[in-house]
C-alpha positions as CSV (number, residue, x, y, z in Angstrom):
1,X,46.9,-71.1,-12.3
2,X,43.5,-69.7,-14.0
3,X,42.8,-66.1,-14.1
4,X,39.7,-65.4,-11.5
5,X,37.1,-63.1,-12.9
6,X,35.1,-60.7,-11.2
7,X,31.2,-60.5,-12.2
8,X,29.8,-56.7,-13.4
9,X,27.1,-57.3,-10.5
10,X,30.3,-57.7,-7.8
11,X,32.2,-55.0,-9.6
12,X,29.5,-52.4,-9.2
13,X,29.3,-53.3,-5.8
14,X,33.0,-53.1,-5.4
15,X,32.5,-49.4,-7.0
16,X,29.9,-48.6,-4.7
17,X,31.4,-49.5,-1.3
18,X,34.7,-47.4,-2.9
19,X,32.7,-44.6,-3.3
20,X,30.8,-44.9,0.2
21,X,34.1,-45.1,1.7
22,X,35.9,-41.9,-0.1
23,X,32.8,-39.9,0.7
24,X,33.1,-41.1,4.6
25,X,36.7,-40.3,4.6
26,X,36.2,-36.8,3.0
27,X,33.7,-36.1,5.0
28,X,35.0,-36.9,8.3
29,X,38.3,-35.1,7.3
30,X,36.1,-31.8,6.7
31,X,34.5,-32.8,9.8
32,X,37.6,-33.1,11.6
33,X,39.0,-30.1,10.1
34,X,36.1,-28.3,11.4
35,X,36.3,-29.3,15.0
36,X,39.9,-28.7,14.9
37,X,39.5,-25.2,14.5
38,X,36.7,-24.5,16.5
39,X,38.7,-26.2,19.4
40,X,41.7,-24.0,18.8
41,X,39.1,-21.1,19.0
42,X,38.3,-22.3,22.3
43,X,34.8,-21.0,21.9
44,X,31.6,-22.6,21.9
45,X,30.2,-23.9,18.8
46,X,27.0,-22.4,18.8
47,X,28.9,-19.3,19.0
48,X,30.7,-19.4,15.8
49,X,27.7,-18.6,13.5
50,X,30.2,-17.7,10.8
51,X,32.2,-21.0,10.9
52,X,29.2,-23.3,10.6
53,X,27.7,-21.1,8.2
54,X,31.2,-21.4,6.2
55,X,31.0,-24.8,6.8
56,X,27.1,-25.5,5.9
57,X,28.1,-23.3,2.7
58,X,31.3,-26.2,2.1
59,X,29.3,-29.2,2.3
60,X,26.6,-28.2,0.3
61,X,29.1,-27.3,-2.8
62,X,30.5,-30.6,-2.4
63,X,27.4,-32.6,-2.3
64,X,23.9,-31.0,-2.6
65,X,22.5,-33.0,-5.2
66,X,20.3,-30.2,-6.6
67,X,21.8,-26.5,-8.1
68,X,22.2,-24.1,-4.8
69,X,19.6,-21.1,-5.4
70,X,22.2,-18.3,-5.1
71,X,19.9,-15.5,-6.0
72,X,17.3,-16.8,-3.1
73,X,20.1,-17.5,-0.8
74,X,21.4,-13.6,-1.3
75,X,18.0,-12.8,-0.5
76,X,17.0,-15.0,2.8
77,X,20.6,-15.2,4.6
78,X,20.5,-11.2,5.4
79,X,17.1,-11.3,5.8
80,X,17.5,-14.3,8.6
81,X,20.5,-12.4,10.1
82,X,18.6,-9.3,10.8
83,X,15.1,-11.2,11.9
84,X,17.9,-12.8,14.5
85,X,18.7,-9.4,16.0
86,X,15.2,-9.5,17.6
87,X,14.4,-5.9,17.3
88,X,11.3,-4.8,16.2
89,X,12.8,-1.7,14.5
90,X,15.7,-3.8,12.7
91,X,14.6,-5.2,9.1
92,X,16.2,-6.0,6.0
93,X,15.2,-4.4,2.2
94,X,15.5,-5.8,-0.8
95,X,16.4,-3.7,-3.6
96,X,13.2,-2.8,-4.7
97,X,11.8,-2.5,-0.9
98,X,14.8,0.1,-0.8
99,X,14.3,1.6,-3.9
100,X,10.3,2.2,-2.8
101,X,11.6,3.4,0.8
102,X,13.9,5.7,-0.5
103,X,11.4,7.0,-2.9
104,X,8.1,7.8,-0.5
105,X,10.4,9.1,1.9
106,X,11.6,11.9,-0.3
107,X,7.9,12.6,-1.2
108,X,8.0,11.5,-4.7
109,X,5.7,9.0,-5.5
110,X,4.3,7.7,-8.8
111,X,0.6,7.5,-9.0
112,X,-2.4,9.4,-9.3
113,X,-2.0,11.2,-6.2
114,X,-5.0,10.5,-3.7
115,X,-5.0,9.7,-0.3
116,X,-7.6,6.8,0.8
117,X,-9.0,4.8,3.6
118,X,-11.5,1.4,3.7
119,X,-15.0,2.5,3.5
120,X,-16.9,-0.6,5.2
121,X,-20.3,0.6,4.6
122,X,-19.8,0.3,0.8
123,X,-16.9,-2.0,0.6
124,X,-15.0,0.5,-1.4
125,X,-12.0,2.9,-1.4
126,X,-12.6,6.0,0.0
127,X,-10.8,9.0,-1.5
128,X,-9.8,11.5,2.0
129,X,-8.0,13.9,-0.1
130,X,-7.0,14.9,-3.8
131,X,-3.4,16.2,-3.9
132,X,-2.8,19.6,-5.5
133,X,-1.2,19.2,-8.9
134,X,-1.9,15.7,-8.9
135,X,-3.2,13.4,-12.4
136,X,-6.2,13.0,-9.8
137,X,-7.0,16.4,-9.3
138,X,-6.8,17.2,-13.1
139,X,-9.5,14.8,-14.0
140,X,-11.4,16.1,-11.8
141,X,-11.3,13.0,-8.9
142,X,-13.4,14.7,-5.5
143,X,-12.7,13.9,-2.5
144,X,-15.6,11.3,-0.9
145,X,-15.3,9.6,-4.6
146,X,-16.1,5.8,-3.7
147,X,-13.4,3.5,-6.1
148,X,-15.8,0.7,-6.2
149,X,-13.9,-1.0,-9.3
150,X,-10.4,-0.7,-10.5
151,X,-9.5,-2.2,-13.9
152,X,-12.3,-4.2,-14.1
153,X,-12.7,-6.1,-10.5
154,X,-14.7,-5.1,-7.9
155,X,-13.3,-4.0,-4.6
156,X,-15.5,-6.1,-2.8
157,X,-14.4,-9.0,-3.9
158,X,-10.7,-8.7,-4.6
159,X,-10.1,-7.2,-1.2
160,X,-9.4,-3.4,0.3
161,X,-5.4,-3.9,0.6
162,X,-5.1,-5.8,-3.2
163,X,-7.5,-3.2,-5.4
164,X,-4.9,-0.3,-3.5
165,X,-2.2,-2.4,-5.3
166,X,-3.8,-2.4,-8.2
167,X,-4.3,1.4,-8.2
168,X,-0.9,1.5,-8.2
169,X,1.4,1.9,-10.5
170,X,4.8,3.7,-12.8
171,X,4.3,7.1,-14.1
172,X,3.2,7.2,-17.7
173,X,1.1,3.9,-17.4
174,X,-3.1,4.4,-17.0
175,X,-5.4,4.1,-13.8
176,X,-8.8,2.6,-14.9
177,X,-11.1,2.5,-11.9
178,X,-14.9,3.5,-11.6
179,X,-16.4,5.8,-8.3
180,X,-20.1,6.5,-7.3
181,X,-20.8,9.8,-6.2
182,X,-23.0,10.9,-4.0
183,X,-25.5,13.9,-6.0
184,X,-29.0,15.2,-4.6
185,X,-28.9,12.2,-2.3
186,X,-28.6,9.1,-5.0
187,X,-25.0,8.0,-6.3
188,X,-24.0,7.9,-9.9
189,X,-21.3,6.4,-11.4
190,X,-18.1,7.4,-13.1
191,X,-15.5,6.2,-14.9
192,X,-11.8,7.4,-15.1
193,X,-8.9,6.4,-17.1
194,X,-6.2,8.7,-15.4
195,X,-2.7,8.5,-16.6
196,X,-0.5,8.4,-13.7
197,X,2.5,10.9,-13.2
198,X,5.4,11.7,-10.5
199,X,3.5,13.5,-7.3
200,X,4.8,15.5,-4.1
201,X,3.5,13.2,-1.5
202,X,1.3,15.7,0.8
203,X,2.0,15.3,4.6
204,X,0.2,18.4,5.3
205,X,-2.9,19.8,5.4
206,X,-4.1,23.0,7.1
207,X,-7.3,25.2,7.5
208,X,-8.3,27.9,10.0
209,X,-10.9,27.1,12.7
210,X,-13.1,30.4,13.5
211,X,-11.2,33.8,12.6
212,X,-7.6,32.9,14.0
213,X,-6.8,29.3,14.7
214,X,-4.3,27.7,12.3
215,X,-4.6,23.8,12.5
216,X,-2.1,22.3,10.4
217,X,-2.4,17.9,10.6
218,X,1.3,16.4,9.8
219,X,0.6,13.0,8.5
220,X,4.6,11.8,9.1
221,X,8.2,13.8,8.1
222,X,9.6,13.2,5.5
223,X,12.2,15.4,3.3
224,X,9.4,17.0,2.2
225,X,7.7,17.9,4.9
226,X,9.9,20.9,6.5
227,X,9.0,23.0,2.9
228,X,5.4,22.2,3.4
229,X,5.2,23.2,7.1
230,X,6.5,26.7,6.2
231,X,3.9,27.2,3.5
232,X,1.3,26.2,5.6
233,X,2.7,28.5,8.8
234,X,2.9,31.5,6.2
235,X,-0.7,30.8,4.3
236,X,-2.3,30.8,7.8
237,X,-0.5,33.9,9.0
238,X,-1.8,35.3,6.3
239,X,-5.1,34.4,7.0
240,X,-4.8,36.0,10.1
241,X,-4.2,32.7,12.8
242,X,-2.5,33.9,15.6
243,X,-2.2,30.6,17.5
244,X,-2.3,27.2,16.4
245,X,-2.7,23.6,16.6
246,X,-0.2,20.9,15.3
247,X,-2.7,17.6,15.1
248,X,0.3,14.5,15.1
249,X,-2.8,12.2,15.8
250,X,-1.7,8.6,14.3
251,X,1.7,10.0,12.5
252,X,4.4,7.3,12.6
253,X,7.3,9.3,12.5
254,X,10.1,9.6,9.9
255,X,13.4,11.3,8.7
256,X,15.4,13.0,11.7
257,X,16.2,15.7,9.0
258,X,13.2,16.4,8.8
259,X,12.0,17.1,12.2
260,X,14.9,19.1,13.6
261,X,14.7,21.5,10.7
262,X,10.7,21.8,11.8
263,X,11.9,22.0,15.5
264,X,14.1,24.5,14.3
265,X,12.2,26.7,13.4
266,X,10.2,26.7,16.2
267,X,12.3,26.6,19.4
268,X,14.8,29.4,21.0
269,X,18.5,28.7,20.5
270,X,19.5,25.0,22.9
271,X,19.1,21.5,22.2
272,X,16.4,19.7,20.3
273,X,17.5,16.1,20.4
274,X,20.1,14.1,22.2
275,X,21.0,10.7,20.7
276,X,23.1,8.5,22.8
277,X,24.8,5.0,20.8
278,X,26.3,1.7,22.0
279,X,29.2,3.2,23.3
280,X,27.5,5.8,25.2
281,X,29.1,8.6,23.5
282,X,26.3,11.5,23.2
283,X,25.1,13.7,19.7
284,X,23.1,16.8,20.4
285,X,21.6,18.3,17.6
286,X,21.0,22.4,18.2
287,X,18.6,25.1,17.7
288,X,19.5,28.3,16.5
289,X,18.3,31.5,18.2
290,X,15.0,32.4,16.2
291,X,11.8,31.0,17.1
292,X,7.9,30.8,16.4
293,X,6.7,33.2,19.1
294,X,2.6,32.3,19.0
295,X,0.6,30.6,21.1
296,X,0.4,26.6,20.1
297,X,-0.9,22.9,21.7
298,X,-0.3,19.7,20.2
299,X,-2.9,16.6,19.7
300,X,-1.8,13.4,20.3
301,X,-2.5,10.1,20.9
302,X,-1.5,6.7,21.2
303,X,0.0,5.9,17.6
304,X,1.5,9.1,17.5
305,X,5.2,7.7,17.7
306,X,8.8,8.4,16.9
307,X,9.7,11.6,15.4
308,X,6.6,12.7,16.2
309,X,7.0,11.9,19.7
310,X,10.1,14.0,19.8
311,X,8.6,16.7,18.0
312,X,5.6,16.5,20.9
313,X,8.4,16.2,24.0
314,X,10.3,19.1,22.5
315,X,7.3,21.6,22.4
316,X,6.7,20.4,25.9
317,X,9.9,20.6,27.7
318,X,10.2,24.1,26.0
319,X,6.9,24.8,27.8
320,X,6.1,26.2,24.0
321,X,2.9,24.1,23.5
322,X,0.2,22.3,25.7
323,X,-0.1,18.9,24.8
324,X,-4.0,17.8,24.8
325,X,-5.3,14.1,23.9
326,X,-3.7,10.5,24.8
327,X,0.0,8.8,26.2
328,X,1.9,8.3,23.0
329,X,3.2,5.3,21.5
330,X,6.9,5.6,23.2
331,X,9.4,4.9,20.6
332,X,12.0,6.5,21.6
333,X,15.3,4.7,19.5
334,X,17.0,5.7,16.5
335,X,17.2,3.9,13.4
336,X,19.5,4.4,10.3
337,X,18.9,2.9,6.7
338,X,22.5,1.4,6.1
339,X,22.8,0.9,1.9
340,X,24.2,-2.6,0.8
341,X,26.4,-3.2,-2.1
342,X,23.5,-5.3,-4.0
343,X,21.1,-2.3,-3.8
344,X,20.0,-3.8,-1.0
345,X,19.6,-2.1,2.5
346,X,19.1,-2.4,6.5
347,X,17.8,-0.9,8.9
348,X,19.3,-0.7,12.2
349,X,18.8,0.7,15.5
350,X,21.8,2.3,16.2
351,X,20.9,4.6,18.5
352,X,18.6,5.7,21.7
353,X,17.2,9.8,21.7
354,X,16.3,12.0,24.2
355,X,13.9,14.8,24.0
356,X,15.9,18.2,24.4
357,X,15.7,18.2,28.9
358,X,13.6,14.8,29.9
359,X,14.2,11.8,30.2
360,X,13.5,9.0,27.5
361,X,10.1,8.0,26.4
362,X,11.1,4.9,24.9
363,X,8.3,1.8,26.0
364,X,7.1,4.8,28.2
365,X,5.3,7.4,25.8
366,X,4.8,11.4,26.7
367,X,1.5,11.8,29.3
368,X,-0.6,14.7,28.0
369,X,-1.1,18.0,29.9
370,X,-4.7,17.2,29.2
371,X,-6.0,14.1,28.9
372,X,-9.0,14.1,26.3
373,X,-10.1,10.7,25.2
374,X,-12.7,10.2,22.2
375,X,-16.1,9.4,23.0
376,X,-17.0,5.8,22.1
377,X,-19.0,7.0,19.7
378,X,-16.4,7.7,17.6
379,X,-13.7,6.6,18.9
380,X,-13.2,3.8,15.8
381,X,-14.0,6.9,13.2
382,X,-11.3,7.5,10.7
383,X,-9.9,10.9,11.5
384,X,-10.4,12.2,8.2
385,X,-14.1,12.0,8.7
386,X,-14.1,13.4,11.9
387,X,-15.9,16.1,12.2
388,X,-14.9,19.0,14.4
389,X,-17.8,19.5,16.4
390,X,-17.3,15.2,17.4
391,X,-13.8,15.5,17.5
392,X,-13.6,16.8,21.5
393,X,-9.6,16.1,21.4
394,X,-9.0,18.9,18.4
395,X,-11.9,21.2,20.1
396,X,-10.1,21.0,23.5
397,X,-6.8,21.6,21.9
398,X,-8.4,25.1,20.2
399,X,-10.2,26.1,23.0
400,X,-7.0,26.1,25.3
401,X,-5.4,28.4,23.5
402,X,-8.4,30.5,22.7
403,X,-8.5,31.3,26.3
């Protein structure tokens, strides 16, 4: 009997069909495997995120044809995870998202230490405010400067939000940006080259209105804020105030530290916030028994939120200030910024506060003692170019307690 042959074409076909088959029988095994389990569990499957992720992570090491991206895939999983929690409050950081969070809200930034808004007249950034000790300050930066181009492009056309990204920047590298000035009723221009350097973020400002009314604006809290409240309580004692005006007008809130040392010192001995968690098991954060014994209101409005909600509520159920302007925000939940081992970072609403005697705010707000409401004149005016004689919510507030 002859030997029979088998042609390469039928050979590679024979290889083929082998290899279809192993892969099916694999396949369905891990398939198989997976049910198996799941069925033992007795759980639904669409319930057992962890298994199928396992499971997704399995069959793509065993037959993704391309190389798995396991930097990106570090990156998007958590990210997906938290976005899944459905809480507005909830998000994911990267590392550098942490490491940026962690720095502003110790109040030390890198840059050249201004604060700015969008001028839409000129299409330019609009310098509010020159921080004191700031690379800004020293080269001699005023506030009203109009950054009209920063290192070489025009604000106009790159856009408000990308020229602010431009102006920023590490300490030790160089600002280049050009301002007009308004002088004798013409502008001129000017060009800096400002090296930029590590700033104390300011989130307080303070003057006195007539001969004895402090008015001290908290932009948000953050670690720095408490040592910067004190100075400013102790420059406008000094200055002879006698009652004054905390403006939390558009501040978002910030570090609990923060404002229960500022509540502190304010407030007679008793609680200042109550935090309740998951579990129902209650936190009460105390006052000790000095206090700030002066007359005092608080402006707010409707993106006043957070911690500065709680530092509004706690004035008020103290009966300590008169609260003049609009319904807040109502944010009334707790977050806390949970490291990862990657550098990495979420935050997580863990918890739901209380103001020291009311009930919660949260998806509520606090309802003014006096509602004041901006004409609609100038109702879409930034704040910082409010002045006082238009701004009827700050000249209520200072009257009140003038009387």
């Amino acid at each position: 009997m002859s030997d029979k042959k088998i042609s390469i074409p039928v050979f590679l076909m024979i290889c083929a069909f082998l290899v279809i088959i192993t892969f099916q029988i694999t396949f369905l095994a891990v398939s198989q495997m997976y049910r198996e389990e799941i069925a033992e569990k007795n759980v639904d499957t669409s319930e057992v995120w962890e298994d199928k992720l396992a499971y997704i992570n399995e069959l793509a090491q065993m037959y993704f044809l391309k190389e798995i991206p396991l930097t990106e895939l570090s990156e998007k999983l958590p990210a997906a995870y938290v976005a899944a929690l459905n809480d507005k409050y909830t998000y994911y950081m990267s590392k550098e998202q942490y490491e940026s969070f962690t720095s502003n809200n110790n109040a030390d930034l890198q840059g050249i230490g201004v604060n700015v808004i969008y001028n839409s007249e000129h299409n330019a950034i609009e310098v509010v405010g020159v921080m004191s000790g700031s690379p800004a300050l020293e080269n001699g930066v005023n506030t009203g400067d109009l950054i009209y181009i920063v290192e070489g492009q025009r604000v106009a056309e790159v856009g408000y939000n990308a020229a602010v990204d431009i102006m920023l920047g590490e300490a030790g590298t160089v600002a280049s940006f050009s301002v007009m000035r308004e002088k004798d009723g013409s502008f001129e221009s000017i060009d800096f080259q400002i090296v930029r350097g590590f700033i104390v973020e300011e989130t307080i400002t303070y003057r006195l209105q007539g001969t004895n009314v402090g008015i001290i604006r908290i932009e948000e809290f953050d670690l720095g804020t408490p040592k910067q409240f004190k100075e400013a309580i102790d420059a406008l004692l000094q200055m002879g105030a006698d009652r004054f005006v905390f403006d939390v007008r558009y501040n978002p809130g910030g570090a609990l530290d923060s404002i229960t040392e500022i509540l502190d010192m304010l407030l007679p001995e008793g609680p200042i916030i109550r935090a309740v968690d998951r579990y129902g098991q209650e936190e009460v954060i105390n006052s000790d028994a000095n206090e700030f014994n002066y007359p005092m209101a608080v402006v707010a409005n409707g993106s006043t939120a957070s911690a500065a909600e709680l530092f509004t509520s706690a004035l008020k159920d103290y009966k300590k200030a008169v609260i003049v302007g609009e319904t807040t925000y109502g944010k009334g939940t707790m977050q806390s910024v949970i490291p990862l081992s990657d550098g990495s970072a979420v935050c997580m609403t863990t918890a739901k506060y209380f103001p020291p005697f009311s009930d919660s705010y949260d998806g509520i707000g606090i309802v003014p003692d006096k509602e004041v409401l901006l004409s609609e004149e100038y109702a879409n005016t930034s704040i910082y170019k409010l002045a006082y004689e238009n701004d009827i919510q700050l000249k209520t507030a200072v009257e009140t307690i003038s009387e």
